[in-house]
Backbone as XML, in Angstrom:
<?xml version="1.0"?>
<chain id="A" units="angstrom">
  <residue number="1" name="UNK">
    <atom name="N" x="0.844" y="-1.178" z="0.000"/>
    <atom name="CA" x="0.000" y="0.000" z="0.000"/>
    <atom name="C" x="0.887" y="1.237" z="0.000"/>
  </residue>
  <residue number="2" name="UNK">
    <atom name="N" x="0.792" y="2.430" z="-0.944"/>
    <atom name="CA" x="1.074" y="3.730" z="-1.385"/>
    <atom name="C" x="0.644" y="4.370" z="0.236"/>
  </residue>
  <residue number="3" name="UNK">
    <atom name="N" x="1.575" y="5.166" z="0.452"/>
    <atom name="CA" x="1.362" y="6.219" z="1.419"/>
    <atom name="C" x="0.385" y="7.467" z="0.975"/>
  </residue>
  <residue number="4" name="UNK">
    <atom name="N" x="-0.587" y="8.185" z="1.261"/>
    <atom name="CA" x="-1.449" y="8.698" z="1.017"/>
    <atom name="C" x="-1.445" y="10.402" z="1.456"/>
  </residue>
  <residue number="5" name="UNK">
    <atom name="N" x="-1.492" y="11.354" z="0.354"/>
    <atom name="CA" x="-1.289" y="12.273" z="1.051"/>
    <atom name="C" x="-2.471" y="12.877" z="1.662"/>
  </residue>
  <residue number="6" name="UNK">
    <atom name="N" x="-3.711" y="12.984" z="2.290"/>
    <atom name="CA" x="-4.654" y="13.708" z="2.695"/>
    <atom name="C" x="-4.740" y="15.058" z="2.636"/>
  </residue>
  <residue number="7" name="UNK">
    <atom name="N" x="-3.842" y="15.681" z="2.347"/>
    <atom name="CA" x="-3.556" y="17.771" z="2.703"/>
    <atom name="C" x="-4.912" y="17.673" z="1.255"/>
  </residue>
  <residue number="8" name="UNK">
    <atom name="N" x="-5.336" y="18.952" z="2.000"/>
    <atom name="CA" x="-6.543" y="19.215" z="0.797"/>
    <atom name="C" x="-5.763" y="20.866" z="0.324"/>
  </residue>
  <residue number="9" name="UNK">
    <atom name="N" x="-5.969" y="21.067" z="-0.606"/>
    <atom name="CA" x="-5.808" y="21.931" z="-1.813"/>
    <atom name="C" x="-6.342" y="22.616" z="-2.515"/>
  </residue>
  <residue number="10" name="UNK">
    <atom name="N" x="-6.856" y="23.779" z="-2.845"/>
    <atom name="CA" x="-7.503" y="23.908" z="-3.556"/>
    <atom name="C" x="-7.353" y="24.210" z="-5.011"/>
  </residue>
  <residue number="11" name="UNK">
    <atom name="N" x="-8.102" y="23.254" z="-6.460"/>
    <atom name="CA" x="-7.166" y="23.025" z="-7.653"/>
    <atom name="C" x="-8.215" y="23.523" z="-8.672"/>
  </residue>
  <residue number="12" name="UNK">
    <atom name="N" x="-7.832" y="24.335" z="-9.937"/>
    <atom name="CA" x="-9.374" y="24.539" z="-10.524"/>
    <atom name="C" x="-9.375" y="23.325" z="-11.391"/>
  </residue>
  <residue number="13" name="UNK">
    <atom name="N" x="-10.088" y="23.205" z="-11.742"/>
    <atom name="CA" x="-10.527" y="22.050" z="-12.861"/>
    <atom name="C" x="-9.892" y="21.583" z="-13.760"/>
  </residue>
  <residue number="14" name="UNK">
    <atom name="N" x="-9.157" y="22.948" z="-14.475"/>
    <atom name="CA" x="-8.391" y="22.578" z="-15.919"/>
    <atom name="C" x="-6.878" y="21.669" z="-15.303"/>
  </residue>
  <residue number="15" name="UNK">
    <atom name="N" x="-6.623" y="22.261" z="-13.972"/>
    <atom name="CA" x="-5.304" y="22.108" z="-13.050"/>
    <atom name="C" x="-5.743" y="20.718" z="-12.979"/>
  </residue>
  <residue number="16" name="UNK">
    <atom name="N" x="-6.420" y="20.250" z="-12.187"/>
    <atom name="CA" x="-6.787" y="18.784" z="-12.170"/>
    <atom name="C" x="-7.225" y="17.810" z="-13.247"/>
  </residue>
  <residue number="17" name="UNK">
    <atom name="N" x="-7.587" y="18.183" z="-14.386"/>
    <atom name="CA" x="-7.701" y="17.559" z="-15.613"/>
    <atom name="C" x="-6.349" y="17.194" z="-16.582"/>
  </residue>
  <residue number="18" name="UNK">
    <atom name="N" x="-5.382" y="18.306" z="-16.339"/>
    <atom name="CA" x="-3.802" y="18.020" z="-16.596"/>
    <atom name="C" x="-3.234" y="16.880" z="-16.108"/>
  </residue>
  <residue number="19" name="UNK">
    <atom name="N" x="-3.452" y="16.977" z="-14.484"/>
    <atom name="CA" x="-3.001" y="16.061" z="-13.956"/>
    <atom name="C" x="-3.650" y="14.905" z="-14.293"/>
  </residue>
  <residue number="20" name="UNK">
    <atom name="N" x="-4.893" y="14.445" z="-14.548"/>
    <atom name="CA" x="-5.097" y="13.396" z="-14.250"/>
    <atom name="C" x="-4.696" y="12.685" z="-16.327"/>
  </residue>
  <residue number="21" name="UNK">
    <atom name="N" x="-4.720" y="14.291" z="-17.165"/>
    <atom name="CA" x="-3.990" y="13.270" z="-18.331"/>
    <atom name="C" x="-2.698" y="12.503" z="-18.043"/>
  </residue>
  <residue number="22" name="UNK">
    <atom name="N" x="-1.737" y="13.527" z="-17.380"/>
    <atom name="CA" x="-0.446" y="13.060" z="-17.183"/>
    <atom name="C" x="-0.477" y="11.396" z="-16.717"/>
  </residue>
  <residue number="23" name="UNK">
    <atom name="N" x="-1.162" y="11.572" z="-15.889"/>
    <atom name="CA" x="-1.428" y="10.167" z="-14.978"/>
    <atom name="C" x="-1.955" y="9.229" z="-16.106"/>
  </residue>
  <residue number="24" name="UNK">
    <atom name="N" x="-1.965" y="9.409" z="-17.351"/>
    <atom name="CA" x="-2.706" y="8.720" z="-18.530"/>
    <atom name="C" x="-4.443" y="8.326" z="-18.000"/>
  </residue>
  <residue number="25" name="UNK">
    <atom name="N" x="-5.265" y="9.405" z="-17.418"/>
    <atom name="CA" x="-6.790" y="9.093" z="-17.492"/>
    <atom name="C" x="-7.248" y="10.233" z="-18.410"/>
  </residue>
  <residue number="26" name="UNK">
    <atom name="N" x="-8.154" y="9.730" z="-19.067"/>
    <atom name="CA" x="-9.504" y="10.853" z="-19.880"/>
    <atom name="C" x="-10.532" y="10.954" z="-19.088"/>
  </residue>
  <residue number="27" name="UNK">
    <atom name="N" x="-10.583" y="12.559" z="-18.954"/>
    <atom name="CA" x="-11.625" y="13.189" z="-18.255"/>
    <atom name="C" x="-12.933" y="12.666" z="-19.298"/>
  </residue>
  <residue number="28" name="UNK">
    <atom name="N" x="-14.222" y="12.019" z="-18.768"/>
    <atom name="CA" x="-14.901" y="11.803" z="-19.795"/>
    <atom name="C" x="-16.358" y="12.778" z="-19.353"/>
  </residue>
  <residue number="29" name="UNK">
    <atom name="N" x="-16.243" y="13.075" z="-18.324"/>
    <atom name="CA" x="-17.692" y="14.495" z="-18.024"/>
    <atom name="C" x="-17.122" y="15.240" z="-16.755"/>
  </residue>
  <residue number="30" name="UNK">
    <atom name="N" x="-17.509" y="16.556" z="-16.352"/>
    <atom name="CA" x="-16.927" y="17.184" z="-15.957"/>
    <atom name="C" x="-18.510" y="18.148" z="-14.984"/>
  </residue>
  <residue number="31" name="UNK">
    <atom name="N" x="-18.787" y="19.032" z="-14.161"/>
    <atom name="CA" x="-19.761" y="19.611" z="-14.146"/>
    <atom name="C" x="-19.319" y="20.328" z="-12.756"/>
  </residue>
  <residue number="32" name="UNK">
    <atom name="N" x="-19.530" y="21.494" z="-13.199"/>
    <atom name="CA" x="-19.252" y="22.706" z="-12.639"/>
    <atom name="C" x="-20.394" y="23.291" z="-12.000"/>
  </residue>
  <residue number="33" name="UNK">
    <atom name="N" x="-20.386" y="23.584" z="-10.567"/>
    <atom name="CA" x="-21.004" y="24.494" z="-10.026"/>
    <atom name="C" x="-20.838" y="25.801" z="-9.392"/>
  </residue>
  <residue number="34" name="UNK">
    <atom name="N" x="-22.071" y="26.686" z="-9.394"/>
    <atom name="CA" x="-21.586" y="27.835" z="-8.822"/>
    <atom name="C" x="-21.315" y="28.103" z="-6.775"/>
  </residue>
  <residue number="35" name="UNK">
    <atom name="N" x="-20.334" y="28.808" z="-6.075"/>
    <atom name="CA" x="-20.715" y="28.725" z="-5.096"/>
    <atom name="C" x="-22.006" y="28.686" z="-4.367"/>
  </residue>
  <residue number="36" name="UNK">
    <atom name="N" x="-22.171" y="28.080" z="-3.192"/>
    <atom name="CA" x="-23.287" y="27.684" z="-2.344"/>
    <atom name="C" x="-23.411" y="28.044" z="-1.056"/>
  </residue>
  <residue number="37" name="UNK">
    <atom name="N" x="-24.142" y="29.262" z="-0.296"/>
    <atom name="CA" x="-24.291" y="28.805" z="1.021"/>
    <atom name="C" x="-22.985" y="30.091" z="0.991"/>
  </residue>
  <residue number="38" name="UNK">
    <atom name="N" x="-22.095" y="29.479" z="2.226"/>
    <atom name="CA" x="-21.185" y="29.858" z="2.669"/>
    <atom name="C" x="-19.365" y="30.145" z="1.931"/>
  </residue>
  <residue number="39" name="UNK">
    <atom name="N" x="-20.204" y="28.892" z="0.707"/>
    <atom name="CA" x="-18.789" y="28.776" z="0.063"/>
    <atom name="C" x="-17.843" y="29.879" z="-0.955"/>
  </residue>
  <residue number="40" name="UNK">
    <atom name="N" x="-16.927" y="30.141" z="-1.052"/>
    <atom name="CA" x="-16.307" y="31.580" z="-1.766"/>
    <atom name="C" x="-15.784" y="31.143" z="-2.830"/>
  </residue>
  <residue number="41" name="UNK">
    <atom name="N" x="-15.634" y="29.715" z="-3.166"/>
    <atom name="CA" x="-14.863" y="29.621" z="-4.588"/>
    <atom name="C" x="-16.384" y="28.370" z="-5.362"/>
  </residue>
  <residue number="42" name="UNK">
    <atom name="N" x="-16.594" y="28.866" z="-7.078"/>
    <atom name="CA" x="-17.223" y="27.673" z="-7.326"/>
    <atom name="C" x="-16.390" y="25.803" z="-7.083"/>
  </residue>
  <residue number="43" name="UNK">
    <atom name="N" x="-17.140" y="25.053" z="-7.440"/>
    <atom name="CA" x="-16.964" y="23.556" z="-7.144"/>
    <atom name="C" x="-16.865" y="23.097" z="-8.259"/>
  </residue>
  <residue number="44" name="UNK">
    <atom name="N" x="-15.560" y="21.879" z="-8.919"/>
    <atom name="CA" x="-15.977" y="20.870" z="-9.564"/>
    <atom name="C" x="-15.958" y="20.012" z="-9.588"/>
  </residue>
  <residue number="45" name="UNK">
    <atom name="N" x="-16.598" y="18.770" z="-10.511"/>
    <atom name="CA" x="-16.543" y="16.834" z="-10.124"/>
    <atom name="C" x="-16.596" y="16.683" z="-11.359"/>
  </residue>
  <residue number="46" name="UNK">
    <atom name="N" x="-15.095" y="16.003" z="-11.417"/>
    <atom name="CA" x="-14.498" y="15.581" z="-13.120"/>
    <atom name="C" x="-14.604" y="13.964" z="-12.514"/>
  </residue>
  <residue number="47" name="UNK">
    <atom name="N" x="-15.318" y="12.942" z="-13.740"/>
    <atom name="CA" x="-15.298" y="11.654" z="-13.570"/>
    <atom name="C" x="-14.226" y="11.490" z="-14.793"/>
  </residue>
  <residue number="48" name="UNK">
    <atom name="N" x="-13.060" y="10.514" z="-14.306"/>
    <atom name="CA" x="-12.174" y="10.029" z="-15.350"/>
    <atom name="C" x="-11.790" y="8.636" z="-15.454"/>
  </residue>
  <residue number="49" name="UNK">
    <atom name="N" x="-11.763" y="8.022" z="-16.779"/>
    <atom name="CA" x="-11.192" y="6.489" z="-17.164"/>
    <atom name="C" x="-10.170" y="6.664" z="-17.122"/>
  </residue>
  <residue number="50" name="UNK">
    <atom name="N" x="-9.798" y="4.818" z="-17.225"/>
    <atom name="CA" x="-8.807" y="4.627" z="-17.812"/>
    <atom name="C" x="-8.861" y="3.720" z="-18.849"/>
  </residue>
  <residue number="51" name="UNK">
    <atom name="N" x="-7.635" y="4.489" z="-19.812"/>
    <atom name="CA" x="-7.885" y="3.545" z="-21.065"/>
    <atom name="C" x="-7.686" y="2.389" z="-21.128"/>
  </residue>
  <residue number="52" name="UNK">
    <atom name="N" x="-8.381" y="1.571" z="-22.024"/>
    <atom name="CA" x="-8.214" y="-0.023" z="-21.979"/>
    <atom name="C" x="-7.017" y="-0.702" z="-21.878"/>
  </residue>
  <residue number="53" name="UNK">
    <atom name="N" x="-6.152" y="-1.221" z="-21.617"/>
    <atom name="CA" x="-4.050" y="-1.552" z="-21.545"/>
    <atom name="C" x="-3.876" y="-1.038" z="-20.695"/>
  </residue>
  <residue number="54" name="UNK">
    <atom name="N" x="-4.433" y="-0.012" z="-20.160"/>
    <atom name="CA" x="-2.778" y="1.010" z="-19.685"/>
    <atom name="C" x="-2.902" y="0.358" z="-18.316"/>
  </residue>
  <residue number="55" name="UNK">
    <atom name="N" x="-1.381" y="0.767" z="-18.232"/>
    <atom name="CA" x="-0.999" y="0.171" z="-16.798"/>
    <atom name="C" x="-0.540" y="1.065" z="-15.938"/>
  </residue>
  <residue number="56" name="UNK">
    <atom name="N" x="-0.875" y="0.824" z="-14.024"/>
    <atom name="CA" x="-0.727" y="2.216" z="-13.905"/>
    <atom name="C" x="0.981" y="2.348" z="-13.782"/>
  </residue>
  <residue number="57" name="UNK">
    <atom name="N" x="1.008" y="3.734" z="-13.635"/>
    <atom name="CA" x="2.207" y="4.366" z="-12.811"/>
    <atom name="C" x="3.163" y="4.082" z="-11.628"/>
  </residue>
</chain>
């Protein structure tokens, strides 16, 4: 088992969609919301594959 980093971050979307190409996944939907309530920055939830072969990292 990988050691895990927990520190939270805050990343915008396109920042986290880089990363997760690098990591060889395709972002395949993505959906953006506006802040809520109390919150000061909007929110997003990118769902990503992986391609069929690949092996991870």
């Amino acid at each position: 088992m990988k050691d895990v980093d927990l520190t939270y971050h805050w990343r915008t979307p396109e920042t986290v969609a880089e990363r997760l190409a690098e990591a060889g996944l395709r972002v395949t939907a993505r959906v953006l919301r506006e802040p809520f309530g109390g919150e000061k920055r909007p929110r997003a939830f990118l769902l990503a594959e992986k391609p069929v072969g690949l092996t991870p990292r």
